[in-house]
C-alpha positions as CSV (number, residue, x, y, z in Angstrom):
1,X,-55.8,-150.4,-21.1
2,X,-55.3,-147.1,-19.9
3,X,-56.0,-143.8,-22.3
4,X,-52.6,-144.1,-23.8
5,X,-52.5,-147.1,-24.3
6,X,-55.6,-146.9,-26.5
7,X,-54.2,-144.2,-28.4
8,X,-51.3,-146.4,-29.2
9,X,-53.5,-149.2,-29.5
10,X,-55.4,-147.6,-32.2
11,X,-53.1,-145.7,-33.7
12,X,-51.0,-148.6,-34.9
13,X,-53.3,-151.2,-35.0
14,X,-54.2,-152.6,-38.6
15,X,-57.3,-153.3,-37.9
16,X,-58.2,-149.9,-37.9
17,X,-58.2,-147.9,-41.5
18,X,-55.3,-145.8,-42.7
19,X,-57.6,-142.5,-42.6
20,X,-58.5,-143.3,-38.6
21,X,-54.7,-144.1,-37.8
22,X,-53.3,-141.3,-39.9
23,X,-55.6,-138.7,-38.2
24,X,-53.9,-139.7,-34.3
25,X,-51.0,-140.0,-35.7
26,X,-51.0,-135.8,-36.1
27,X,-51.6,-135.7,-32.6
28,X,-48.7,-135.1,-30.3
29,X,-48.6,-137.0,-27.3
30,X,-47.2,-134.1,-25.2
31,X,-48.8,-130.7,-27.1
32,X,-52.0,-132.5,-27.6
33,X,-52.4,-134.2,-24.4
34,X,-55.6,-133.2,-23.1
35,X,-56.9,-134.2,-26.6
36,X,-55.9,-137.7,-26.8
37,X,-57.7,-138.1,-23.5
38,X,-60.7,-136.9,-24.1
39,X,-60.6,-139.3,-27.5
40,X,-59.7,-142.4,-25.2
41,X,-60.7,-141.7,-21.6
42,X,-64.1,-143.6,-22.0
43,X,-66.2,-145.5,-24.7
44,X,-68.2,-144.0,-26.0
45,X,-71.7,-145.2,-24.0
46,X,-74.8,-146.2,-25.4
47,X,-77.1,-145.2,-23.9
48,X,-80.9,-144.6,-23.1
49,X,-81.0,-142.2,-26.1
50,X,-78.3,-143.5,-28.5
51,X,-75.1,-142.2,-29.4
52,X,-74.2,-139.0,-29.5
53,X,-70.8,-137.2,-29.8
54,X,-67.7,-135.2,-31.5
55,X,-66.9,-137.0,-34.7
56,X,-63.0,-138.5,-34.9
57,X,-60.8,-141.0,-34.1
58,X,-61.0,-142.6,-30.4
59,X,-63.3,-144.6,-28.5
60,X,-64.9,-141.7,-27.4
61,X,-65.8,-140.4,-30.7
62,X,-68.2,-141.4,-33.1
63,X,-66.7,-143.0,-36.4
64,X,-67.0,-145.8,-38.4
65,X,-66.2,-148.0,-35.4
66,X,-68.1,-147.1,-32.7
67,X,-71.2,-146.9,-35.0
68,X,-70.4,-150.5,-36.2
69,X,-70.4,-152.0,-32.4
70,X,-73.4,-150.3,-31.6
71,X,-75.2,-151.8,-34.4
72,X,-73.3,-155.2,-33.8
73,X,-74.8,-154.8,-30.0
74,X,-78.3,-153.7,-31.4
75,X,-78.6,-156.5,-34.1
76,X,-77.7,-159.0,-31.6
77,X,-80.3,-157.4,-29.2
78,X,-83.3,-157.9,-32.3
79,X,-82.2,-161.1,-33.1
80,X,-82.5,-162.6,-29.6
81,X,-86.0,-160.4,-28.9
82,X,-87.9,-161.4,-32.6
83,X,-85.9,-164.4,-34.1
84,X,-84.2,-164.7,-37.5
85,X,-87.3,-165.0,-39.6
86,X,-88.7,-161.5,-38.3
87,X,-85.8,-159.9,-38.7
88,X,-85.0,-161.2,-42.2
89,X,-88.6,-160.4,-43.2
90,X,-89.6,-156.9,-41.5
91,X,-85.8,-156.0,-41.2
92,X,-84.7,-152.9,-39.7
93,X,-85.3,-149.4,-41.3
94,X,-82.2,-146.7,-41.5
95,X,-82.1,-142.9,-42.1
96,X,-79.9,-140.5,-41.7
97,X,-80.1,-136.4,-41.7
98,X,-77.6,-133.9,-43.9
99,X,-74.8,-134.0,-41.3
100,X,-71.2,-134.9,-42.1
101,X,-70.7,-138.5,-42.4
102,X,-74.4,-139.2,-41.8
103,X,-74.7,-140.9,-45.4
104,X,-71.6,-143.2,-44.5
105,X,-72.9,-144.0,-40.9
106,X,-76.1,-144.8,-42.3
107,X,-74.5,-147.4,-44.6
108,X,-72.1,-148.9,-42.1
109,X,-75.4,-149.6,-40.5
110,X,-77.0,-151.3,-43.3
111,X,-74.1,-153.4,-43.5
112,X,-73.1,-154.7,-40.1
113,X,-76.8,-155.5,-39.6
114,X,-76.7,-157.4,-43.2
115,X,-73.9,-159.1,-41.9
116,X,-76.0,-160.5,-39.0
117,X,-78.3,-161.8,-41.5
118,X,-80.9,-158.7,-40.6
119,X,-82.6,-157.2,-43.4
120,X,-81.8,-153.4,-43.9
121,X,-84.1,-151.2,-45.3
122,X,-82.2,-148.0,-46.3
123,X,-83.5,-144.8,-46.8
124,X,-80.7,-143.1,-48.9
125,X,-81.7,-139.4,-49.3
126,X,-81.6,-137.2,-46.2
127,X,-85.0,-137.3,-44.0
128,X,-86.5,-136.1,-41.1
129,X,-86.3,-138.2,-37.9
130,X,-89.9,-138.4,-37.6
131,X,-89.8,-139.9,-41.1
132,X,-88.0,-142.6,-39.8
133,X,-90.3,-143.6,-36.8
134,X,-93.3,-143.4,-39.4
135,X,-91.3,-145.7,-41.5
136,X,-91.1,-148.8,-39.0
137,X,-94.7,-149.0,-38.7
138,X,-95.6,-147.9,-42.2
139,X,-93.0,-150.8,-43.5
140,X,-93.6,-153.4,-40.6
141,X,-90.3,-153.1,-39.5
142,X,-88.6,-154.7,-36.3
143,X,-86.8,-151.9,-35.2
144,X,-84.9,-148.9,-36.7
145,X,-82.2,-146.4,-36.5
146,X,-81.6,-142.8,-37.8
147,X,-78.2,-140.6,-37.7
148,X,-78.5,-137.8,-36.3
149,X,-77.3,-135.3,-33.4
150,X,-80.8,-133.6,-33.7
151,X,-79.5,-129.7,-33.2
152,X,-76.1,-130.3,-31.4
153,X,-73.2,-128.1,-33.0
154,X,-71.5,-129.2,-36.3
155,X,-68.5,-131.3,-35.2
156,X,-71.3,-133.4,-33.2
157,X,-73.6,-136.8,-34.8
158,X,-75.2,-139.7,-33.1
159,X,-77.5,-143.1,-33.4
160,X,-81.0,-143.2,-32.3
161,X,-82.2,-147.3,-32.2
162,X,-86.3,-147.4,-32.2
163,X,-88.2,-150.4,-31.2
164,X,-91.6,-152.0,-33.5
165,X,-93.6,-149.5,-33.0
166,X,-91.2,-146.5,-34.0
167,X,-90.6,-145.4,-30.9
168,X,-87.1,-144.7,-29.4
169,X,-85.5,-147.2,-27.0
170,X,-87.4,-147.4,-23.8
171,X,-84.6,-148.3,-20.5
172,X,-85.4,-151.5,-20.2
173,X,-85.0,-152.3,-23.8
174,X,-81.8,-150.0,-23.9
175,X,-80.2,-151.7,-21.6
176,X,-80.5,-154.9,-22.6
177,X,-79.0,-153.6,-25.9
178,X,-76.4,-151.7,-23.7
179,X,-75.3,-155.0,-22.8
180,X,-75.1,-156.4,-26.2
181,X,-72.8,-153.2,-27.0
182,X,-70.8,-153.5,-24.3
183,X,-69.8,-157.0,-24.8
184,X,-68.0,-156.1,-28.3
185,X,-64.6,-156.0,-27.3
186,X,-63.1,-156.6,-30.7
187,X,-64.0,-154.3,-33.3
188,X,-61.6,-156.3,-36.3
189,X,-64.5,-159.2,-35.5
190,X,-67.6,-157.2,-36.7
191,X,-68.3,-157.7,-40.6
192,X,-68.7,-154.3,-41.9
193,X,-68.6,-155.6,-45.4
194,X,-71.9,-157.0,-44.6
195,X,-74.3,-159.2,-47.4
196,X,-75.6,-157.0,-50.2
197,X,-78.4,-159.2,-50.8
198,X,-79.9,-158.6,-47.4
199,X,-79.7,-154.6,-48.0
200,X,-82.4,-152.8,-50.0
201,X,-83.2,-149.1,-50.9
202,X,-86.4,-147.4,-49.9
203,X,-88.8,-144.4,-49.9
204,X,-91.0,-143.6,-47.9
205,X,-91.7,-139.8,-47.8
206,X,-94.8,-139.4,-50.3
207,X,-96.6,-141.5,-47.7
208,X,-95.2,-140.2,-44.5
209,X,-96.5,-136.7,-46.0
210,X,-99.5,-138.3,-47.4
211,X,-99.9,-138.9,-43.3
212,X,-99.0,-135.7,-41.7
213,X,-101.7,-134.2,-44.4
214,X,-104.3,-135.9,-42.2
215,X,-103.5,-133.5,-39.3
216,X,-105.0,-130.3,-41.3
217,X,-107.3,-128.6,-39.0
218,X,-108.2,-125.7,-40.9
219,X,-109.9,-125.3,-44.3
220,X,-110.4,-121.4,-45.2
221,X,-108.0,-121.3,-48.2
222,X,-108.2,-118.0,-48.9
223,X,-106.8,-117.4,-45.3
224,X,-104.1,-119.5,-45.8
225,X,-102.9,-118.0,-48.9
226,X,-103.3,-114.8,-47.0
227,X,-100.6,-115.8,-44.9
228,X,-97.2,-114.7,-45.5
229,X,-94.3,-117.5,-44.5
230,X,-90.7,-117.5,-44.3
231,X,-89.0,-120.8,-43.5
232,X,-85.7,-121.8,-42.9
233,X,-84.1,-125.7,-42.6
234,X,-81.0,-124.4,-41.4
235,X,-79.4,-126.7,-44.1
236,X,-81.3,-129.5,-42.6
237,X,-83.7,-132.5,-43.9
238,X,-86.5,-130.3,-43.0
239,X,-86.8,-128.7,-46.9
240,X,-88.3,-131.0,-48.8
241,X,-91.2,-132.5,-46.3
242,X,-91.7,-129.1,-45.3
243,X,-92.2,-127.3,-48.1
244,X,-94.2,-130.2,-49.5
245,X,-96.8,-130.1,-46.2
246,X,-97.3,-126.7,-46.7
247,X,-98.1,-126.5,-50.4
248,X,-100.3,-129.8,-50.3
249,X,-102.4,-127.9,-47.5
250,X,-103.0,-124.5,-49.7
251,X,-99.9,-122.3,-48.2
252,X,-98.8,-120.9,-51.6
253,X,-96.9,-117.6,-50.0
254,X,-93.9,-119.3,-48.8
255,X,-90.1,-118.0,-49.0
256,X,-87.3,-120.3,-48.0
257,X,-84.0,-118.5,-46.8
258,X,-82.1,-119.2,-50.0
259,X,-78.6,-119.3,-48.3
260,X,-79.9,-122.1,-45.8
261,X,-82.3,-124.1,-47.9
262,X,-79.3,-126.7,-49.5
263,X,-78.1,-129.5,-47.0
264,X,-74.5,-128.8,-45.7
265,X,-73.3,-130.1,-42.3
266,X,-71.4,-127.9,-41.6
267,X,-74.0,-125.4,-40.5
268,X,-71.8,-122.4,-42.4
269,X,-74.6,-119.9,-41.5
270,X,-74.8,-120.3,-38.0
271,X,-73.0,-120.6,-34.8
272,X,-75.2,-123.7,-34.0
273,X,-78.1,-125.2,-36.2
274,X,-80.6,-124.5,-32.8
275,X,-83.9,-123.0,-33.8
276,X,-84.0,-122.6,-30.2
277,X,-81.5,-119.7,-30.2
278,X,-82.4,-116.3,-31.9
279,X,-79.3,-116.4,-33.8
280,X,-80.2,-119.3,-35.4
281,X,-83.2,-117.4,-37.0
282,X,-81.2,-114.3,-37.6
283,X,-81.0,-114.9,-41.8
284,X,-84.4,-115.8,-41.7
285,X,-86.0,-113.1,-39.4
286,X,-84.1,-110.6,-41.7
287,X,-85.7,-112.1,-45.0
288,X,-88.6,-111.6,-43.3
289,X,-88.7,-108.0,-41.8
290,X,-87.6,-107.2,-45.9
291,X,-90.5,-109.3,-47.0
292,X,-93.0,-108.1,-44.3
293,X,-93.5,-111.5,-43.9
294,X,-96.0,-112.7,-40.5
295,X,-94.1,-115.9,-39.4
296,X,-90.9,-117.1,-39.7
297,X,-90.3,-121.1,-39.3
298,X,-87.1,-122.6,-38.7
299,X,-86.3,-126.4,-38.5
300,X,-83.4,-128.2,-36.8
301,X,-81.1,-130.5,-39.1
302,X,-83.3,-133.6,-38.5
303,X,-86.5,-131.9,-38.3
304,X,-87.9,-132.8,-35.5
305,X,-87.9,-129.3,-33.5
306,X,-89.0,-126.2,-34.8
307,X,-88.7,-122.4,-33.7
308,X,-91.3,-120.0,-34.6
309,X,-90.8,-115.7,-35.0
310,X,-93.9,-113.6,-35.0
311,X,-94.0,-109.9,-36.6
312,X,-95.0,-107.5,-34.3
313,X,-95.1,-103.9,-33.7
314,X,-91.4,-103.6,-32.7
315,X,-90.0,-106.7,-34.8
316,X,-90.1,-110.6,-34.4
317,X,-90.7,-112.0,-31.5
318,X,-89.3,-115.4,-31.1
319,X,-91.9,-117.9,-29.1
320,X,-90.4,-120.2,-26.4
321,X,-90.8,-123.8,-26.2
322,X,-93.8,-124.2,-24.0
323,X,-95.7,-121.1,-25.1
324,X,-96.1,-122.6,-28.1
325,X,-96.8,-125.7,-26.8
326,X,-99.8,-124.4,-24.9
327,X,-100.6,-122.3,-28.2
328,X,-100.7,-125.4,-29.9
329,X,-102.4,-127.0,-27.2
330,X,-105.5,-124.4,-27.2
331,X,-105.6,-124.3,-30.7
332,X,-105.4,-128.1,-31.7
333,X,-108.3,-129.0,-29.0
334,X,-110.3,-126.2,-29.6
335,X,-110.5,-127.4,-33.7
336,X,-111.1,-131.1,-33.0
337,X,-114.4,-132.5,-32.3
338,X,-113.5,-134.2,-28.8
339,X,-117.1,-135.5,-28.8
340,X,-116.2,-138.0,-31.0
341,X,-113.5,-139.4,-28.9
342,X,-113.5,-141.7,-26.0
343,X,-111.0,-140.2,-23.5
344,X,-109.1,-137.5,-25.4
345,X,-105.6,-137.6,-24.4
346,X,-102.5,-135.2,-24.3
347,X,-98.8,-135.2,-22.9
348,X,-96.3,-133.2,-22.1
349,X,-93.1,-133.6,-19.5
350,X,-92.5,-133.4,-15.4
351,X,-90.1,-130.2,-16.8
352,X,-93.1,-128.5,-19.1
353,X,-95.1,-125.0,-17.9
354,X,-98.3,-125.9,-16.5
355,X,-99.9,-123.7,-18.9
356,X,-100.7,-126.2,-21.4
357,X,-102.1,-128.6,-18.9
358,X,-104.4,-126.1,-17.4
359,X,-105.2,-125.3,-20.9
360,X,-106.3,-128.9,-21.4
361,X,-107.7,-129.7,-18.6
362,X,-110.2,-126.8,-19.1
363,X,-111.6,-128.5,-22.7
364,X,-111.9,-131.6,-20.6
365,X,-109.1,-133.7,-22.1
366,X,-106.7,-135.7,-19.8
367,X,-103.3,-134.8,-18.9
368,X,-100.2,-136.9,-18.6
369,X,-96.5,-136.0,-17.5
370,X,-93.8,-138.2,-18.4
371,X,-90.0,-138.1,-17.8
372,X,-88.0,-135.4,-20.8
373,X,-87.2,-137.5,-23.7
374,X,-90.0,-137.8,-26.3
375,X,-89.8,-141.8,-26.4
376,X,-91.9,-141.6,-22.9
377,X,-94.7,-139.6,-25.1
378,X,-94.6,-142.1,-27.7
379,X,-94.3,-144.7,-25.2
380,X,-98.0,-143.5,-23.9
381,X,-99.4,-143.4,-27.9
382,X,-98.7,-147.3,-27.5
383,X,-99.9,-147.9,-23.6
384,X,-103.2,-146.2,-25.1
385,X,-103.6,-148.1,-28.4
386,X,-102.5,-151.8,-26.4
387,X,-105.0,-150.9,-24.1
388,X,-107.7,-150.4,-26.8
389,X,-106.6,-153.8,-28.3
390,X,-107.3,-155.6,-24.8
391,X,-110.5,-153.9,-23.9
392,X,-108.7,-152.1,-20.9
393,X,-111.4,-149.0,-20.6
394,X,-109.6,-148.0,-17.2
395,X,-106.6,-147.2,-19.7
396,X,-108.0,-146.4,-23.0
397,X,-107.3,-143.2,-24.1
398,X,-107.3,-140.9,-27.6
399,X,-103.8,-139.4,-28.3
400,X,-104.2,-136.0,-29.4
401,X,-100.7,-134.5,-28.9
402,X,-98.0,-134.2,-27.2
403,X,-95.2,-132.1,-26.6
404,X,-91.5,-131.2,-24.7
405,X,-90.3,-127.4,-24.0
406,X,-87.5,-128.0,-26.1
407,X,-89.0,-127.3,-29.0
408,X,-90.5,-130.6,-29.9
409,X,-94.2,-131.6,-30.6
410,X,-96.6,-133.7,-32.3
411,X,-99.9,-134.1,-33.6
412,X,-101.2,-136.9,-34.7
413,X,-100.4,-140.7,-33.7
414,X,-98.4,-141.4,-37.5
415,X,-95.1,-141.0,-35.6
416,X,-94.0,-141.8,-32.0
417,X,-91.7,-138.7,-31.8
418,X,-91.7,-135.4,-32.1
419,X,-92.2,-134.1,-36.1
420,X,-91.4,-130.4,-36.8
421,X,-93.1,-131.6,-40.1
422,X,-96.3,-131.7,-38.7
423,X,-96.1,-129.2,-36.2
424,X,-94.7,-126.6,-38.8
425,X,-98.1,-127.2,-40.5
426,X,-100.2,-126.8,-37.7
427,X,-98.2,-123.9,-36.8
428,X,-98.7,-122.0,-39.9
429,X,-102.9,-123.1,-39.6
430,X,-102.9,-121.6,-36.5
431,X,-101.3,-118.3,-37.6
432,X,-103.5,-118.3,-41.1
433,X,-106.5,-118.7,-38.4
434,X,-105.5,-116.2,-36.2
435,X,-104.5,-113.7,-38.7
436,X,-108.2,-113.9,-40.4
437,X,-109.8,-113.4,-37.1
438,X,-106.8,-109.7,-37.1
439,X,-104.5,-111.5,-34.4
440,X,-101.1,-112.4,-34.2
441,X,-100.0,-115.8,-32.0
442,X,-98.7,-113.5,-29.9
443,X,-102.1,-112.1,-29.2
444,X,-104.1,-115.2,-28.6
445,X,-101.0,-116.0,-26.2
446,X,-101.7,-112.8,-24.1
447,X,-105.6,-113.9,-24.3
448,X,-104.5,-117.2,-22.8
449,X,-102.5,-115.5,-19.9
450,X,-105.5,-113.0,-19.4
451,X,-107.9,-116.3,-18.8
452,X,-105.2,-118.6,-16.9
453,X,-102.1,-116.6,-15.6
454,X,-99.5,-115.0,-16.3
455,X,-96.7,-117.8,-16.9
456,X,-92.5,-117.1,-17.6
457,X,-91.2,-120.7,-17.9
458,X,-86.8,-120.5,-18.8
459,X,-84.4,-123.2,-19.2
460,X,-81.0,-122.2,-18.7
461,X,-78.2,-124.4,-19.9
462,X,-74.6,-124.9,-18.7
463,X,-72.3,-126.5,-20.7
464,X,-69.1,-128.2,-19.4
465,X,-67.2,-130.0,-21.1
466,X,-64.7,-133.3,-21.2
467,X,-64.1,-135.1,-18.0
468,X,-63.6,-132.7,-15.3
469,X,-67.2,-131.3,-16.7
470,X,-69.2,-134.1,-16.4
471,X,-67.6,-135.0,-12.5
472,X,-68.9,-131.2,-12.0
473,X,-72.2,-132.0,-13.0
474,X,-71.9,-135.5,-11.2
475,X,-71.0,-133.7,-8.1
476,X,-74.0,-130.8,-8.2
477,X,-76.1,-133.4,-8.3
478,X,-75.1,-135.0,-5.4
479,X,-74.6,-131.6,-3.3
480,X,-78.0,-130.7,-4.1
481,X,-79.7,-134.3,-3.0
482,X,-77.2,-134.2,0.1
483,X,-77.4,-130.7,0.8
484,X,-81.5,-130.1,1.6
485,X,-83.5,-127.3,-0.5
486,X,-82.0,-124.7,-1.4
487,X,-85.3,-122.6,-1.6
488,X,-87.7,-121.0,1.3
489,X,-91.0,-122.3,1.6
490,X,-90.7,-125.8,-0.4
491,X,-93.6,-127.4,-0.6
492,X,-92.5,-130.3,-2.5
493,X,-89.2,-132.2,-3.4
494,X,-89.2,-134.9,-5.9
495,X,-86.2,-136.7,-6.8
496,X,-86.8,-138.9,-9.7
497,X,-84.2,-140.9,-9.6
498,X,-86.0,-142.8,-7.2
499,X,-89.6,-144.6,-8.5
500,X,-92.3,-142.0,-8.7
501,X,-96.0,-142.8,-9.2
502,X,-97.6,-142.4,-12.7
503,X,-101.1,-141.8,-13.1
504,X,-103.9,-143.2,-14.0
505,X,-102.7,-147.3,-13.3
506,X,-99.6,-147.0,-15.8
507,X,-97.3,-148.0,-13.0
508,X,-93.8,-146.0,-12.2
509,X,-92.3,-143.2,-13.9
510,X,-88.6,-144.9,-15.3
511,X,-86.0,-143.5,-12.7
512,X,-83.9,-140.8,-13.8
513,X,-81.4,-138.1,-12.6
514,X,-83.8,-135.1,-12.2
515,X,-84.4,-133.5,-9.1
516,X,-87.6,-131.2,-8.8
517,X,-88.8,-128.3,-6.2
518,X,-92.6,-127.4,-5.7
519,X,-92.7,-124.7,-3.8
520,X,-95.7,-123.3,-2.1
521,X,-96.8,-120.3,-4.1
522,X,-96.9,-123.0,-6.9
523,X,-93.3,-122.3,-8.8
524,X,-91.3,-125.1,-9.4
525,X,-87.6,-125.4,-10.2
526,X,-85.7,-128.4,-12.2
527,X,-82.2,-129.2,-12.3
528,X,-81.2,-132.4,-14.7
529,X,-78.0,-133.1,-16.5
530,X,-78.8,-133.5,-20.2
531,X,-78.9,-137.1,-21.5
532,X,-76.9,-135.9,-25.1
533,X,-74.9,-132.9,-24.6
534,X,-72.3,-131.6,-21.9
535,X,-74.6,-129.7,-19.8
536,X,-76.3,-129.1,-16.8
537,X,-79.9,-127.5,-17.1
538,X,-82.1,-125.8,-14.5
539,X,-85.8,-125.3,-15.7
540,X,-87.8,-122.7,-13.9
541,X,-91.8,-122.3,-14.0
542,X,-93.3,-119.0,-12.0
543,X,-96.8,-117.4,-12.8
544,X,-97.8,-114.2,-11.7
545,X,-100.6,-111.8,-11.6
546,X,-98.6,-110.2,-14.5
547,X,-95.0,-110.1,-16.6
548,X,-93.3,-108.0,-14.0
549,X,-94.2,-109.9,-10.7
550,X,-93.4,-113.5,-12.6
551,X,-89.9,-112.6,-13.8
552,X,-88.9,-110.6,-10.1
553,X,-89.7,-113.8,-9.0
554,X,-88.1,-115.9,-11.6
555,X,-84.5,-113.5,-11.2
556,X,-84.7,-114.3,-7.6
557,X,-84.9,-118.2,-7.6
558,X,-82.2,-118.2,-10.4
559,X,-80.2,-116.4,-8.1
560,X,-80.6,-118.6,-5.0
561,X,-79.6,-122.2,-7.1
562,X,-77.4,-120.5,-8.6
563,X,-75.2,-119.5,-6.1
564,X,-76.1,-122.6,-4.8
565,X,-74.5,-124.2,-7.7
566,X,-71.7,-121.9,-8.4
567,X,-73.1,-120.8,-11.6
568,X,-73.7,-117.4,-10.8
């Protein structure tokens, strides 16, 4: 069936509830056009990272029915990989965050995979997505599955599916389920009534604190009490864990942004619920100028990034993605006793500054790069601990963090992805331990580009929407692979979606749709369309002898791909 087809398919249908037919009923096929296509153009794909996408009616939407065939795909998937027994006795563990319909999604799960005779371990109250991963291998689980569209605007949710050992679906794994999904052509023949006996409530979040407690790095109490903290959830799951982290560890000065602190998914405070974006922060950075506050935290809906604003002279400065990874990275290794480790360990992504490995590599730890998406960190955390179990010395290794420059990082091996939770902590360490020593993070970060460079690492962002968007996207990426470098004096081209060495005897890098420039003063340039949202990105990496020389040098490669692109 074409689009329309679907639309009339669905909309009079009866095995599709009054509420869904209803809603495309108030669509007109001639005023609304352009709608009703986007709704039916496509499924909806599962893919590598899920589901993500606009909540409605359509079979490019996410609702009760596209939910329930990718957990009808997915339970098929565990019960051919572990068997009925495992999967009745571990079961499958479900969360979900404080977006709207997240609480129903979450039990639509529960039920389709009770009707498949899984068990379904349900987490009822909103948690972080880092909660989740900790709760397959703190409960034994098979597999699990959180709802969630991380920071994506408010009309947006999606389905993350993780594997034993609470890590998100690796490719090969994800496309066998993929195939599973796909083969539901019927949605009136999945059970979404399910079998109650097979669905159970649990909790989990005194433990999964109890374990990001063991990540505490620093001990002077009366610094951290000296530290003044504003945070903000941004209405997300973050609010709880968060506040309970930072109390636990001796914080006792912290003010939550009263008209963000309560769960609501709509977001009513902010544009988009990205503590990426300075807007984001706004409320919070405001509270804190009042309060004289020294850090302001902000956590995305699901909690698993977090965006950091440090007082200053002239206000608060908002720290980037990969300077505070290499601030985490310098303090984090400098605070652990790496004698005591075998191999100690850290990871970060072929799109991340080099700062943090040069940071690294300078206290003697190993470095490894892995594709963006943080299931390829976590992925590592279990190549090093199988290789520990099997005596494999050539491969053993101590995770000691990881992180992406999006915003997500962790510390600590109680998770296998990324944990605001935990990071937010360490975070607000580092700053108590800086601020006793009289420094800011933004002054330890200028010590760091004294002693290793001068780095300006951006990610700009294009989004373009609906069908004629994503063929735009589809055909950049082909004019840039058919089309030579667009730069002078490349070194270096990498196109990953061909097999690319790893290091250290793991084997290939996954492929993947990222194309990458080295060029010969050492700047790189990275242009990927993103795997959840509509959008092209283009990562840049320049370091200079100092601020200005990076960023004339950053504006004129932006420029040249750019107009390369037709972006300018």
């Amino acid at each position: 069936m074409d689009y329309r087809q679907q639309y009339e398919f669905w909309k009079s249908n009866a095995a599709f509830d009054g509420e869904t037919r209803r809603e495309l009923a108030a669509l007109d096929p001639e005023r609304d056009a352009a709608e009703i296509e986007d709704r039916f153009y496509r499924v909806l794909e599962f893919g590598t990272a899920g589901l993500r996408g606009v909540m409605g009616a359509g079979t490019n939407r996410m609702n009760r029915y596209t939910v329930g065939r990718a957990t009808q795909g997915y339970g098929q998937y565990l019960l051919e990989r572990f068997g009925k027994d495992a999967c009745r006795s571990g079961g499958v563990v479900i969360a979900h965050d404080t977006r709207n319909n997240s609480p129903e999604f979450s039990e639509i799960t529960a039920r389709v995979l009770s009707g498949l005779g899984i068990r379904a371990r349900l987490i009822e109250e909103p948690v972080p997505t880092p909660e989740l991963s900790f709760a397959v291998l703190h409960l034994g689980c098979v597999g699990g599955v959180v709802i969630t569209a991380s920071h994506n605007p408010k009309e947006y949710n999606g389905y993350k599916a993780y594997d034993p050992f609470g890590c998100q679906l690796l490719p090969d794994d994800a496309a066998k389920v993929i195939e599973y999904v796909n083969a539901v052509e019927d949605f009136a023949a999945i059970d979404f009534a399910g079998d109650p006996e097979l669905v159970e409530k649990v909790d989990v979040s005194a433990a999964y604190v109890d374990a990001v407690l063991k990540q505490r790095l620093f001990f002077d109490e009366k610094a951290k009490a000296d530290l003044k903290v504003v945070y903000t959830p941004l209405h997300g799951a973050g609010n709880v864990p968060v506040r309970a982290a930072l109390k636990a560890d001796g914080f006792t000065d912290v003010t939550v942004v009263p008209e963000q602190e309560l769960p609501d998914g709509n977001f009513p405070t902010v544009k988009s619920p990205n503590p990426e974006e300075h807007s984001a922060l706004a409320l919070g950075i405001g509270l804190a100028e009042k309060l004289c506050a020294d850090i302001v935290v902000g956590t995305d809906p699901d909690s698993d990034r977090v965006g950091v604003g440090v007082r200053a002279a002239d206000g608060f400065h908002l720290i980037t993605g990969n300077q505070m990874g290499a601030l985490l990275m310098d303090y984090v290794l400098s605070h652990k006793d790496l004698s005591q480790l075998r191999r100690p360990a850290v990871v970060s992504t072929i799109v991340t500054s080099s700062l943090g490995a040069d940071i690294a590599g300078s206290c003697g730890a190993a470095v490894f790069s892995t594709l963006t998406g943080f299931k390829f960190i976590g992925e590592k955390i279990t190549q090093f601990e199988a290789a520990r179990r099997d005596g494999d010395g050539a491969r053993d290794f101590d995770f000691i963090m990881g992180y992406e420059e999006s915003y997500g990082y962790l510390v600590g091996t109680h998770a296998r992805d990324k944990d605001a939770v935990v990071t937010a902590m360490v975070i607000c360490e580092m700053a108590a331990a800086y601020k006793a020593q009289g420094k800011t993070l933004l002054d330890r970060l200028a010590e760091l580009y004294e002693k290793f460079g001068c780095y300006v690492d951006v990610t700009d962002s294009y989004t373009l929407k609906g069908k004629d968007g994503a063929e735009r996207i589809a055909s950049m990426m082909r004019q840039l692979r058919t089309g030579g470098t667009p730069f002078e004096q490349t070194a270096e081209t990498v196109d990953y979606s061909v097999p690319v060495p790893s290091v250290q005897g793991f084997g290939d890098l996954p492929t993947s749709n990222v194309l990458k420039y080295v060029l010969e003063d050492g700047a790189w340039i990275a242009v990927r369309p993103s795997g959840t949202e509509p959008k092209i990105k283009i990562y840049y990496s320049v370091k200079g002898a100092d601020q200005a020389a990076a960023q004339a040098r950053l504006d004129a490669l932006r420029a040249t791909i750019t107009g390369k692109l037709g972006l300018a």
